[in-house]
C-alpha positions as CSV (number, residue, x, y, z in Angstrom):
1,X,-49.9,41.2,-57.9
2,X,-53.2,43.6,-58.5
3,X,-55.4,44.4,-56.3
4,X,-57.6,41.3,-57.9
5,X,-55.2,38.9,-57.3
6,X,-53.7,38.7,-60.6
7,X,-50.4,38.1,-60.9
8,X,-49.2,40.5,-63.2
9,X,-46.0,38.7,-64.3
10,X,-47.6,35.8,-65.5
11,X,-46.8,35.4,-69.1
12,X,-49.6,33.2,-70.1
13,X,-48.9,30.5,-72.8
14,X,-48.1,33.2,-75.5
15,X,-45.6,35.8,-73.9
16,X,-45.6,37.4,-77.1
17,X,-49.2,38.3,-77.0
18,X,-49.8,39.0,-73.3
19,X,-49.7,43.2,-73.3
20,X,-50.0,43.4,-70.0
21,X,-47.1,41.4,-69.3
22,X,-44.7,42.5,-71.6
23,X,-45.6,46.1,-70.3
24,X,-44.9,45.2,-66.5
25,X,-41.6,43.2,-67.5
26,X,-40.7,46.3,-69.5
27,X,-41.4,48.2,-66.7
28,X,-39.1,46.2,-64.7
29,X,-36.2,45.9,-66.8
30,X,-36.0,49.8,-66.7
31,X,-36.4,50.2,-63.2
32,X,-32.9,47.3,-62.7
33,X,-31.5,49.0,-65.1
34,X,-31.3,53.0,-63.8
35,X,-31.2,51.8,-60.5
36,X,-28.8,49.0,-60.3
37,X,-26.4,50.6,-58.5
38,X,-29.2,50.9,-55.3
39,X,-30.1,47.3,-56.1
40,X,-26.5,46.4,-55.1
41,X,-26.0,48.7,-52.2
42,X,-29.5,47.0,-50.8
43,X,-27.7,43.5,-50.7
44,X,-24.5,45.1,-49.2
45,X,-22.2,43.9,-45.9
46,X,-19.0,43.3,-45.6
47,X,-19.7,39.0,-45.8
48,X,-21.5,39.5,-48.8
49,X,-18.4,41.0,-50.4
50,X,-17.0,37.9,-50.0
51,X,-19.6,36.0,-51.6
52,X,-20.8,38.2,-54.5
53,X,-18.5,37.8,-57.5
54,X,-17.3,34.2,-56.2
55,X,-17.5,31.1,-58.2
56,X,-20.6,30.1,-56.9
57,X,-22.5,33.3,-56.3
58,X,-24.3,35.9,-58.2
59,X,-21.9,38.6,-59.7
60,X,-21.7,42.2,-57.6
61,X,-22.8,43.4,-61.5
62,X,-26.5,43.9,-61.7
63,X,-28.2,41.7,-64.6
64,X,-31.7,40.5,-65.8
65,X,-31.8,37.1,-66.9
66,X,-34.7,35.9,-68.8
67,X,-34.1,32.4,-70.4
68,X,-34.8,32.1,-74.4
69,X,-38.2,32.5,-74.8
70,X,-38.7,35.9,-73.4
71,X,-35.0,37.1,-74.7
72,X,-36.7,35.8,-78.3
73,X,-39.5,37.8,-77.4
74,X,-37.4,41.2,-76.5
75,X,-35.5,40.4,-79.5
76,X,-38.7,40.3,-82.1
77,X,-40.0,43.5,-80.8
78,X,-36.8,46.0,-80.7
79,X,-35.5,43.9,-84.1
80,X,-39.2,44.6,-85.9
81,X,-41.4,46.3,-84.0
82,X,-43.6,43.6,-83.2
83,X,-43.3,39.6,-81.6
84,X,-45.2,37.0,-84.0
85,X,-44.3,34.0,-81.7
86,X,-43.0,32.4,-78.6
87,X,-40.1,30.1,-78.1
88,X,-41.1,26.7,-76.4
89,X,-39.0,24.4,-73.9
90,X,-38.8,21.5,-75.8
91,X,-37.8,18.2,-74.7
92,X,-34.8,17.0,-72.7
93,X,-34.1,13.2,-73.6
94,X,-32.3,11.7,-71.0
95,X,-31.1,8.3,-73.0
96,X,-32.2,6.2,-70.1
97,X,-34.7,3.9,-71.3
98,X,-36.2,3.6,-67.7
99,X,-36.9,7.2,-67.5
100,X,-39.3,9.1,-69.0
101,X,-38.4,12.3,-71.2
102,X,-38.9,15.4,-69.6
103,X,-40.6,19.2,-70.8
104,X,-37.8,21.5,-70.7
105,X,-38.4,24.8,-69.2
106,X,-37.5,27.7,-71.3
107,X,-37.1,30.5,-68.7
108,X,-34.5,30.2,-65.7
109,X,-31.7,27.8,-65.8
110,X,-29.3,29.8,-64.6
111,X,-29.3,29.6,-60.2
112,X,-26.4,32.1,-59.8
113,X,-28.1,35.1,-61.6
114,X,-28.5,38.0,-59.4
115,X,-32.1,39.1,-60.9
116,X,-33.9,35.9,-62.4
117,X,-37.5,35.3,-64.0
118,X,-38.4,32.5,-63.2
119,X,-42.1,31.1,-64.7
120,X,-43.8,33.8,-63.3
121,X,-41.8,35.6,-60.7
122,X,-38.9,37.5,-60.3
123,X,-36.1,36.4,-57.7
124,X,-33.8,39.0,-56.5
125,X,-30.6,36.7,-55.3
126,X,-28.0,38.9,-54.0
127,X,-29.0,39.4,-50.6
128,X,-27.1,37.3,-47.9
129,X,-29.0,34.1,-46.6
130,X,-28.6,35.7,-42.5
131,X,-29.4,39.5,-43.9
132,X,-32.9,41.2,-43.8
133,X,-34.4,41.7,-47.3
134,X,-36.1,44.9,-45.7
135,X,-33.6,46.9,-47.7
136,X,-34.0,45.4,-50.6
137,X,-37.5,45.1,-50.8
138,X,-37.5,48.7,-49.8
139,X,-35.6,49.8,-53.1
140,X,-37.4,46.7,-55.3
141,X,-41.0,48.2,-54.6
142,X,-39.8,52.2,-54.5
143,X,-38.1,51.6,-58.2
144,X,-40.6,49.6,-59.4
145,X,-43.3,52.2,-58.8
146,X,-41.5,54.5,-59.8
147,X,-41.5,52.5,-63.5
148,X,-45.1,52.3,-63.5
149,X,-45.9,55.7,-62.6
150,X,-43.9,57.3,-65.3
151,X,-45.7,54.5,-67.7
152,X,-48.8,55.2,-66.4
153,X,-48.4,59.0,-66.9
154,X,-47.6,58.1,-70.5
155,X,-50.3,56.2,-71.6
156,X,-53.0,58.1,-69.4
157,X,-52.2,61.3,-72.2
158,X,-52.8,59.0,-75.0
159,X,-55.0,59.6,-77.6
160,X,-54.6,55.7,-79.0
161,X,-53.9,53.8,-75.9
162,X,-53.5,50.5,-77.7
163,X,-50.7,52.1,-80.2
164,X,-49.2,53.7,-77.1
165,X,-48.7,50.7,-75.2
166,X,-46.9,48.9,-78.3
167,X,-44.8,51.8,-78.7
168,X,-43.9,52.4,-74.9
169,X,-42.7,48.4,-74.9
170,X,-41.0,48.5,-77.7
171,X,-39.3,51.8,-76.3
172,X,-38.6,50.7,-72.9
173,X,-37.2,47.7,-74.0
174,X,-34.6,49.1,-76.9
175,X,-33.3,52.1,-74.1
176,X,-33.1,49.0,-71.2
177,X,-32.0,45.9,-72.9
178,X,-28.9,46.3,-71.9
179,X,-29.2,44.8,-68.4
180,X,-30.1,41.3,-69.6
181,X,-27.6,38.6,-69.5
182,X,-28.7,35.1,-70.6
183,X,-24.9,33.6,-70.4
184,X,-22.6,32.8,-67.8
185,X,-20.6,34.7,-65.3
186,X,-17.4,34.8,-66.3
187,X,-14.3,37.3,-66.6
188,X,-16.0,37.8,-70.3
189,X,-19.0,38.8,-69.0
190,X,-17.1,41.0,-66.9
191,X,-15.4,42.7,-69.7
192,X,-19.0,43.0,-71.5
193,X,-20.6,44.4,-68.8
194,X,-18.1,47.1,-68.6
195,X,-18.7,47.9,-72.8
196,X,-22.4,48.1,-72.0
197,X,-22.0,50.3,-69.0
198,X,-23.2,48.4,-66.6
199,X,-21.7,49.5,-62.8
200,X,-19.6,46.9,-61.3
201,X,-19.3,47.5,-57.4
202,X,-17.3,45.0,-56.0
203,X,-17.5,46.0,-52.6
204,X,-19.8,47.2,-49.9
205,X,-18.2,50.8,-50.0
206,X,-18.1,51.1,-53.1
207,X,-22.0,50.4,-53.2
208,X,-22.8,52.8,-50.4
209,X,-22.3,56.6,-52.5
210,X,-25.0,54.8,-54.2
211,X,-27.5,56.3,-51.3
212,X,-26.7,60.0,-51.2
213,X,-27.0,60.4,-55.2
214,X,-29.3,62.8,-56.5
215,X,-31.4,60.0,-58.3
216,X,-31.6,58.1,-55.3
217,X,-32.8,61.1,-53.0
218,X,-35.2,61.9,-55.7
219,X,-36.6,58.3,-56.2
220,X,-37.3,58.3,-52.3
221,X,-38.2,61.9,-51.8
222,X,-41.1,61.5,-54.5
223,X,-42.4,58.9,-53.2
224,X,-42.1,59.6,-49.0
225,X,-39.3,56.4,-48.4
226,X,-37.0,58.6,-47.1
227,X,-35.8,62.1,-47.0
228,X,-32.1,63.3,-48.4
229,X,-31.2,63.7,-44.5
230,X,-32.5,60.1,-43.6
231,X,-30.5,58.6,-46.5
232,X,-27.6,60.3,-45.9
233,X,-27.7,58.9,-41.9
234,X,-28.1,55.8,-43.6
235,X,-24.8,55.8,-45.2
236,X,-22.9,57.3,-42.5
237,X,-24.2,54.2,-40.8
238,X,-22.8,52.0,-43.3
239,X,-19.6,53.5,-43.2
240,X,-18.9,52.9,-39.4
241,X,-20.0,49.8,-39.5
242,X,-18.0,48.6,-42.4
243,X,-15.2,49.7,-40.8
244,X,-16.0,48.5,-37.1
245,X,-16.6,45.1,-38.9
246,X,-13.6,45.2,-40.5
247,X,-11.4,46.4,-37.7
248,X,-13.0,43.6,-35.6
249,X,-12.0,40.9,-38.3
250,X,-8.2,42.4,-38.3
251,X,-7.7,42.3,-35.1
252,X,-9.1,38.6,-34.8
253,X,-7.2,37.7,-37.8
254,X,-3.8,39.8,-35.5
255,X,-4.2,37.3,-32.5
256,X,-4.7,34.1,-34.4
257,X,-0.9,34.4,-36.7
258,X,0.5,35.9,-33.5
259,X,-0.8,33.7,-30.6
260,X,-1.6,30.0,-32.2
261,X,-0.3,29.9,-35.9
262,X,3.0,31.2,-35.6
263,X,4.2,29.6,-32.8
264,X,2.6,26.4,-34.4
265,X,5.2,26.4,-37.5
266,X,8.2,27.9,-35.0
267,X,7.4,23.9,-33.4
268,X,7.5,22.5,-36.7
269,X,10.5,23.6,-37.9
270,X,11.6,22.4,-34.8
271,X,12.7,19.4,-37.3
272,X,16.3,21.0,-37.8
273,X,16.8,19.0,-34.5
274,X,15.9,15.8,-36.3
275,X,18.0,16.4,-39.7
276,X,20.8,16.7,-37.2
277,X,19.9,13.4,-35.3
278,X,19.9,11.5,-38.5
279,X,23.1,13.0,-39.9
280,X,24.5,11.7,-36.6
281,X,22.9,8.6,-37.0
282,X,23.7,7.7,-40.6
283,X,26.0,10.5,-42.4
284,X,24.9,8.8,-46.1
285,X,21.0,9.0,-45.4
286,X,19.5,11.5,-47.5
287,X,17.8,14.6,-45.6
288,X,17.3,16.7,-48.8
289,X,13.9,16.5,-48.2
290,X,13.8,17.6,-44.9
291,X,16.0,20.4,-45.1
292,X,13.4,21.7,-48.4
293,X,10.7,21.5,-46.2
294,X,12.7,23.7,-43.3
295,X,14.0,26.2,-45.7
296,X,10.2,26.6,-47.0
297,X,8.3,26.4,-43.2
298,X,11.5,28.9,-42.7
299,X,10.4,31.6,-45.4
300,X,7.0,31.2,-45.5
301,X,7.5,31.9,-41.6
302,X,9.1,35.0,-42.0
303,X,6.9,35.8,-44.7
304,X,4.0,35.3,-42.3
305,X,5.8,37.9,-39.2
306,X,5.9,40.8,-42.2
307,X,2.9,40.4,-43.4
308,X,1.5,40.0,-39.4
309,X,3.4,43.3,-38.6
310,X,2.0,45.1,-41.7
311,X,-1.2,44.0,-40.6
312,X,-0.7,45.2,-37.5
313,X,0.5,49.0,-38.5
314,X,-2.6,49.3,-41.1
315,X,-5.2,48.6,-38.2
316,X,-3.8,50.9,-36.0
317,X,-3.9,53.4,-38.1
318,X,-7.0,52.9,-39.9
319,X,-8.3,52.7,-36.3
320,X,-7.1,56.2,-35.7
321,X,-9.0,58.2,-38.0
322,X,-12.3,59.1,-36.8
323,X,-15.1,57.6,-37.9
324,X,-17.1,58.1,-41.2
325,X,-16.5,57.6,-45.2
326,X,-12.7,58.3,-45.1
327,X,-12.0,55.9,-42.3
328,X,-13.9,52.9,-44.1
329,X,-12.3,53.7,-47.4
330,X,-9.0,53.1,-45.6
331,X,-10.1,50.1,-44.2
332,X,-10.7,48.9,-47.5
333,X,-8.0,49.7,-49.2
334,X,-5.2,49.4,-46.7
335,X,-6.5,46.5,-44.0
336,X,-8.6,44.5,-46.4
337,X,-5.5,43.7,-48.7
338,X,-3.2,43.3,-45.8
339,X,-5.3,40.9,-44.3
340,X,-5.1,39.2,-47.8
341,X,-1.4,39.4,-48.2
342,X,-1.7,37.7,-44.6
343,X,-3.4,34.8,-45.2
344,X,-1.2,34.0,-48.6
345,X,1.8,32.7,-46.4
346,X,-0.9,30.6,-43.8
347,X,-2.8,29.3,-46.2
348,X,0.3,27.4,-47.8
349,X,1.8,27.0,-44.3
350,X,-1.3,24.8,-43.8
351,X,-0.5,22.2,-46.1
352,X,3.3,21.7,-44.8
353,X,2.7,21.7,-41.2
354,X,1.6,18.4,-39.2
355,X,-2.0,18.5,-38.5
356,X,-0.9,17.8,-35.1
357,X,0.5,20.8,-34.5
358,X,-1.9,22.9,-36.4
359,X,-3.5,24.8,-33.8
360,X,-7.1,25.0,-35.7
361,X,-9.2,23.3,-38.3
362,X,-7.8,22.4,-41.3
363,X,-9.9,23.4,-44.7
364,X,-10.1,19.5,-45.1
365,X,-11.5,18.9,-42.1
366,X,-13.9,21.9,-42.1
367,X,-15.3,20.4,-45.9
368,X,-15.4,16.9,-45.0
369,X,-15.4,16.4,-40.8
370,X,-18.1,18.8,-39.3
């Protein structure tokens, strides 16, 4: 918003004649686009790594999406130089002869985009729903400004400003169109995000180095956010408490298999008693489906112990090292996926074992009871 009031991403009912707007938007996209790597790391914890990347949750890859009409609009002016017209919503018929036909929007449709226009707004959707959006307000504004200064230095040198401005668009646009995705997330996407070179942290320290580089110190130094000593105290934050959140998880994830679910399934396959007492009681019954269901409790048991023990062994030595980047890494890549190789056996344990004997809430019950 100016200093008047206006809000300067309001695209007016002809996008492709509003200057002003298709110079902030332009803006914008270059700003997501050099510093989507510090856009991620603002939205970063260790739940979020969870969520991002999920079926229903924005991708950890940093994209713009802009719905049809101003995509048609970018498309106009890299393609020819100049935008002669704007794409409109339409109609959406809904066959119901009881209900009306509705305007169709032509901008955001898309809920699970991680940077979405919507009307006349941007929404930055990453951040967790119980996390501050201090950080990533901080880097939003910081980049941002950083966009319109360097535009603003630009144009203030130019001898024909109105030329300049239609260059400078069409410029910024064709070096940052890149980081605009109208489709949908999928392992495609993936792929194309990776041709177009678009970074792809998946997880929170893999998002942190993103503080300390020497863009990001001289984004914040030039503009008095922070200094390369406060950023890099920032990180080293990060660090310990990835991995204090992480050790904290293992070793609640340790006394769950060890205390309640594995001496749950050692009482279920306590069954072997009753193959035996129907054997006794009727030699020609048929206990083949029994004994499948022991042999399989049985392995996925023991499958369960290892994976407990190895679980056990990478916390303590992750736990060990002292504190800082090289601890969380480990904690990343040696708890994390034995946490994961953990919860295989259990998960499938959970849908053999009687619910009376499972010692906690079943996914069922967590979905469709609370």
């Amino acid at each position: 918003t100016a200093d008047d009031g206006t809000n300067l991403m309001n695209p007016g009912d002809t996008p492709h004649e509003n200057i002003q707007f298709l110079l902030v938007l332009a803006c914008i996209i270059k700003a997501v686009d050099r510093h989507a790597d510090l856009l991620r790391e603002s939205a970063s914890d260790v739940g979020n790594d969870h969520r991002l990347g999920a079926d229903e949750a924005p991708p950890a890859i940093i994209s713009i999406f802009l719905g049809e009409q101003l995509e048609d609009v970018i498309d106009q002016l890299c393609d020819t130089g100049e935008a002669t017209h704007s794409k409109k919503g339409g109609t959406l018929r809904t066959g119901v002869n009881i209900l009306p036909d509705l305007d169709k929007d032509a901008t955001d449709r898309n809920r699970t985009s991680p940077f979405a226009f919507t009307g006349n707004k941007f929404e930055f959707r990453m951040v967790g729903s119980s996390d501050s959006v201090a950080s990533a307000n901080t880097v939003l504004n910081t980049i941002v400004a950083e966009a319109f200064k360097e535009a603003a230095d630009q144009l203030e040198q130019a001898e024909d400003f109105d030329m300049a401005v239609h260059d400078l668009i069409k410029e910024l646009l064709a070096a940052h169109r890149r980081v605009i995705f109208n489709g949908n997330y999928s392992e495609e996407w993936v792929k194309e995000a990776e041709q177009r070179g678009l970074p792809n942290l998946r997880s929170m320290v893999d998002a942190i180095p993103a503080l300390v580089t020497d863009k990001a110190v001289k984004l914040f130094e030039e503009f008095g956010v922070f200094t390369r000593a406060e950023l890099e105290s920032r990180a080293e934050v990060e660090y310990e408490s990835y991995a204090k959140s992480i050790n904290i998880e293992a070793k609640t994830m340790i006394d769950m298999a060890g205390k309640q679910i594995i001496p749950a399934v050692i009482r279920y396959t306590q069954l072997a008693g009753s193959i035996s007492a129907v054997r006794n009681a009727c030699p020609e019954a048929d206990v083949s489906t029994q004994t499948e269901l022991l042999l399989e409790s049985s392995d996925l048991l023991a499958e369960t112990k290892t994976a407990l023990s190895a679980l056990e062994d990478a916390t303590a030595r992750c736990a060990a090292m002292e504190s800082g980047k090289d601890q969380a890494l480990a904690y990343h890549s040696e708890v994390v996926p034995a946490m994961e190789a953990l919860r295989t056996p259990v998960d499938r344990l959970e849908m053999l074992v009687d619910k009376e004997l499972w010692p906690m809430p079943s996914y069922g019950d967590l979905i469709f009871e609370v």
